[in-house]
LUMTIDREN-83975 format. One record per residue: x, y, z of N, C-alpha, C, O in turn; residue in three letters; residue number from 1. Coordinates in pm, whole numbers, m for minus. Example, Ala and Ser with C-alpha at 12.3 -4.5 7.8 and 13.67 -1.06 7.14 Angstrom:
% residues 2
NODE      n.u      n.v      n.w     ca.u     ca.v     ca.w      c.u      c.v      c.w      o.u      o.v      o.w    aa     i
NODE     1319     m569      780     1230     m450      780     1320     m330      780     1424     m332      846   ALA     1
NODE     1285     m225      708     1367     m106      714     1290        3      787     1341      114      804   SER     2
This chain:
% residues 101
NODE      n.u      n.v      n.w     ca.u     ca.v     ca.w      c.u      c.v      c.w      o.u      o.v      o.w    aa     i
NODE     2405     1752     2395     2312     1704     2493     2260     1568     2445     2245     1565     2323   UNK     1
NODE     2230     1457     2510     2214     1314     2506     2087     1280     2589     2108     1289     2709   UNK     2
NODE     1982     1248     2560     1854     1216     2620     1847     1090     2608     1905     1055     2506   UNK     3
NODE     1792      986     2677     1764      848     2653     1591      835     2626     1499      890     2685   UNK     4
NODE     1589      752     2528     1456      736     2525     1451      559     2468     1511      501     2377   UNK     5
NODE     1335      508     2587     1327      375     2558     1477      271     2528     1472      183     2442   UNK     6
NODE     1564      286     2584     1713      254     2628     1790      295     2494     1900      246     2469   UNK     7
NODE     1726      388     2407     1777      457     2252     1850      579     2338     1775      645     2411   UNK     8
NODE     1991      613     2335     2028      747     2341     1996      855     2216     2009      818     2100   UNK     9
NODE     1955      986     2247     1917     1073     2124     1972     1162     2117     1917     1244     2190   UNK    10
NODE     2103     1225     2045     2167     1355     2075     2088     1427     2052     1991     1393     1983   UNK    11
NODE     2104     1568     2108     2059     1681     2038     2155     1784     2031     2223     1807     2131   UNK    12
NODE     2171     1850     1925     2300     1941     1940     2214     2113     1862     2156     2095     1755   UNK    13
NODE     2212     2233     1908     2166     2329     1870     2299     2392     1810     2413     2394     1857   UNK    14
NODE     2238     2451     1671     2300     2516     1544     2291     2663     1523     2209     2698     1439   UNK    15
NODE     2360     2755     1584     2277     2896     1590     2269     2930     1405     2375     2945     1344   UNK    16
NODE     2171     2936     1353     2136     3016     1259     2127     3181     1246     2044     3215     1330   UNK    17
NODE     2185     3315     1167     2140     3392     1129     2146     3438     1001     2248     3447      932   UNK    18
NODE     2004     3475      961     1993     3456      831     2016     3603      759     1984     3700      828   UNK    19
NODE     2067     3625      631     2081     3716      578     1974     3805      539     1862     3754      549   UNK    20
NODE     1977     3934      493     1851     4007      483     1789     3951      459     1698     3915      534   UNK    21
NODE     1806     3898      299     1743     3788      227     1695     3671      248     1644     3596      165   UNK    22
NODE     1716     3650      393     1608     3554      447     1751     3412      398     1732     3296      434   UNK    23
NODE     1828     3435      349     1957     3257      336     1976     3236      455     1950     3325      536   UNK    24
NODE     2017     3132      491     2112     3074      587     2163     2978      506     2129     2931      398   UNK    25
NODE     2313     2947      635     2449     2877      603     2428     2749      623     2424     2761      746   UNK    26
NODE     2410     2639      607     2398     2524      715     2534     2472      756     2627     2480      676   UNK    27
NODE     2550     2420      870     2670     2359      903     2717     2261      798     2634     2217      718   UNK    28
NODE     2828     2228      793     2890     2087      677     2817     1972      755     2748     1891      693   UNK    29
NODE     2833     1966      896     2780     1834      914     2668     1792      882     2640     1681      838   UNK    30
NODE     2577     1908      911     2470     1904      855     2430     1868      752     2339     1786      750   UNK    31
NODE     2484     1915      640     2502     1887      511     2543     1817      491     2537     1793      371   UNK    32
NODE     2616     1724      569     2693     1573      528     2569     1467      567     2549     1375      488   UNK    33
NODE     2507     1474      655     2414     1428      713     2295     1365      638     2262     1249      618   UNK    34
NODE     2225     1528      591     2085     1542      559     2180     1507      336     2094     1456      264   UNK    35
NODE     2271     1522      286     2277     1492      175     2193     1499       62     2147     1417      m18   UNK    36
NODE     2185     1634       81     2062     1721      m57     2144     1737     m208     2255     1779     m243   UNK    37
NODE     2048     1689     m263     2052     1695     m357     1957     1743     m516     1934     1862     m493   UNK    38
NODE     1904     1715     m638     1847     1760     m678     1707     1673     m689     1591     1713     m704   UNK    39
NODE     1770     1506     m673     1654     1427     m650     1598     1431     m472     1483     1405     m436   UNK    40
NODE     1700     1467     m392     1621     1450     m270     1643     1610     m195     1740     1625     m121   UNK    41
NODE     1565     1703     m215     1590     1773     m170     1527     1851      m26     1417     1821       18   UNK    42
NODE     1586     1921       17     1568     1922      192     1428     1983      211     1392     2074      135   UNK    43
NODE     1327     1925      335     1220     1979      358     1196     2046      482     1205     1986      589   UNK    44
NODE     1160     2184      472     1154     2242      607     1011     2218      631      923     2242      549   UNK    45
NODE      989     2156      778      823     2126      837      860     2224      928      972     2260      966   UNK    46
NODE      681     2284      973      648     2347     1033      503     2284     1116      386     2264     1083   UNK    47
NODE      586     2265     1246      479     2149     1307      440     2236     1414      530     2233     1497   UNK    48
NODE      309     2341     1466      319     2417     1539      414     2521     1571      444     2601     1482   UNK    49
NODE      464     2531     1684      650     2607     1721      722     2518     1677      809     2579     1616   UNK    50
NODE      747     2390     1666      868     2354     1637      902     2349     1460      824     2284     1390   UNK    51
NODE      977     2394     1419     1088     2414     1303     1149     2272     1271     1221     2225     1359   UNK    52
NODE     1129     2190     1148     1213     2044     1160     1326     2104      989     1296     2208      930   UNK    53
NODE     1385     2059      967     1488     2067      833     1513     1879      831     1559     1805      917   UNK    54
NODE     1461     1852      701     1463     1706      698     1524     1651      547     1519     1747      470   UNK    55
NODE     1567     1558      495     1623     1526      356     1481     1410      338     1484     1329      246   UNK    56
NODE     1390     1410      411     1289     1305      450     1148     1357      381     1097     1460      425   UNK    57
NODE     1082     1284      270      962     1387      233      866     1349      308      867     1227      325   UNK    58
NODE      774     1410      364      677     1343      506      539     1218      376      471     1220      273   UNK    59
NODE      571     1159      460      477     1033      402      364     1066      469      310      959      441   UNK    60
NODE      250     1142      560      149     1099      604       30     1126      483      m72     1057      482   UNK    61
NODE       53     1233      380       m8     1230      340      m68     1083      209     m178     1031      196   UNK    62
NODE       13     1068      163       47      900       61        5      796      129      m49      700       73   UNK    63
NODE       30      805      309      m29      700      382     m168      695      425     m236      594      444   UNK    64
NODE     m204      828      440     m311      870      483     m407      805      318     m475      705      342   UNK    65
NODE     m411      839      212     m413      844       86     m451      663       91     m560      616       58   UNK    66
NODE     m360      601      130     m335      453      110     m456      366      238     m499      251      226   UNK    67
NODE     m481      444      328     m562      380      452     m702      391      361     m778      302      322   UNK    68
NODE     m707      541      344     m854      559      322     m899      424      163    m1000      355      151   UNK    69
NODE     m803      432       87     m838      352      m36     m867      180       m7     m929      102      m80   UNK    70
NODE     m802      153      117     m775       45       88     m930        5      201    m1016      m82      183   UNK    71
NODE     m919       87      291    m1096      112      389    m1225      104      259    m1332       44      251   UNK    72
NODE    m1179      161      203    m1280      193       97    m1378       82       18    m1498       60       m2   UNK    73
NODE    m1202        9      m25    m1204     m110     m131    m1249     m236      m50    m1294     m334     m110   UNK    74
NODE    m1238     m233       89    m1305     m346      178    m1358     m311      302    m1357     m350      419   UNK    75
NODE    m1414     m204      215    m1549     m146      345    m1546     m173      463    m1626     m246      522   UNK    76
NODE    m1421      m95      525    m1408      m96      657    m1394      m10      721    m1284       46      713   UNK    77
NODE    m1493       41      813    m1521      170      886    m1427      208      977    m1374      120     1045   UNK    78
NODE    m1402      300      987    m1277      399     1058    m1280      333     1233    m1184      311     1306   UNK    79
NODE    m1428      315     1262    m1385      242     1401    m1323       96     1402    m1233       60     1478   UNK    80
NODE    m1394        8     1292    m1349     m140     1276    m1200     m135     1271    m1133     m215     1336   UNK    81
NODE    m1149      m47     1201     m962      m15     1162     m955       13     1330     m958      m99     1381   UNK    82
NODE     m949       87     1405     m875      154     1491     m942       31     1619     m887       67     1723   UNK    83
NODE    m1022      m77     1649    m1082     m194     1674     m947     m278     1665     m863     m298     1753   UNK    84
NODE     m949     m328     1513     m845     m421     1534     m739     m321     1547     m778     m297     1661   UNK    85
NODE     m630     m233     1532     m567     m196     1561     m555     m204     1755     m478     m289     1801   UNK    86
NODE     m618     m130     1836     m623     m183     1921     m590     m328     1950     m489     m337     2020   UNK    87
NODE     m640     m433     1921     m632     m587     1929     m478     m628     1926     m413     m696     2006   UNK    88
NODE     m434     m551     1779     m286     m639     1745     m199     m538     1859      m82     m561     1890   UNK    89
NODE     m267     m439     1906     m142     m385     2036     m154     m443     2102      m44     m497     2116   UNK    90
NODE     m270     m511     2220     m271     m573     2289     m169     m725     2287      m94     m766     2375   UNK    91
NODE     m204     m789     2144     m139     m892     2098       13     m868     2129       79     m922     2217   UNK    92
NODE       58     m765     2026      207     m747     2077      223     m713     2203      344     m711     2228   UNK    93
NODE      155     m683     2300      203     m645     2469      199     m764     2503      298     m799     2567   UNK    94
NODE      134     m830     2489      119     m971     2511      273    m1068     2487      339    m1140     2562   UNK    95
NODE      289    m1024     2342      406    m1138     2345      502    m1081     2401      580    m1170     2436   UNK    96
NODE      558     m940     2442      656     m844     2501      669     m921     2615      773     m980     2643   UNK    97
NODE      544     m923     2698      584     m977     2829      610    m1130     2826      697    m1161     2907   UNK    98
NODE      568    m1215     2768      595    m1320     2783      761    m1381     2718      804    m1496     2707   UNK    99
NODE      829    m1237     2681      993    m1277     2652     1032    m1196     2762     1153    m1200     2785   UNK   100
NODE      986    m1147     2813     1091    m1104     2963     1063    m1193     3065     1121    m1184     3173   UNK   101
């Protein structure tokens, strides 16, 4: 199955899993060719509400999250002033978007 998003095509292809008593599963090769686990990068299962993710990806929000607050901190800038200019530089970039079409 092929979804378009923002003129990006996105496959999606479903993998039936069943897992052994023991709770294993098999993963497909492609899969495994794909995601390329290893002992330095090894695979992370998220649990985001219902949805189930399997990723070779370690989730950064926390390190980023980690990195906003320190750097707010170190130049005393309040959580609205951040999300203020944030706002601003979107506007900015919508701004220059339209003026190249």
């Amino acid at each position: 199955m092929t979804h378009l998003s923002n003129d990006r095509a996105i496959s999606i292809q479903s993998f039936p899993l069943l897992p052994t008593p023991q709770g294993q599963v098999t993963l497909p090769p492609e899969i495994l060719d794909r995601l390329q686990p290893n002992p330095d990068n090894p695979l992370v299962l998220l649990k985001i509400d219902d949805l189930i993710v399997l990723t070779s990806k370690q989730p950064q929000v926390t390190q980023l999250s980690e990195q906003f607050t320190a750097q707010m901190a170190k130049h005393h800038i309040s959580l609205e002033a951040l999300l203020d200019g944030l706002q601003e530089e979107r506007q900015i970039l919508w701004q220059e978007l339209q003026q190249c079409d």
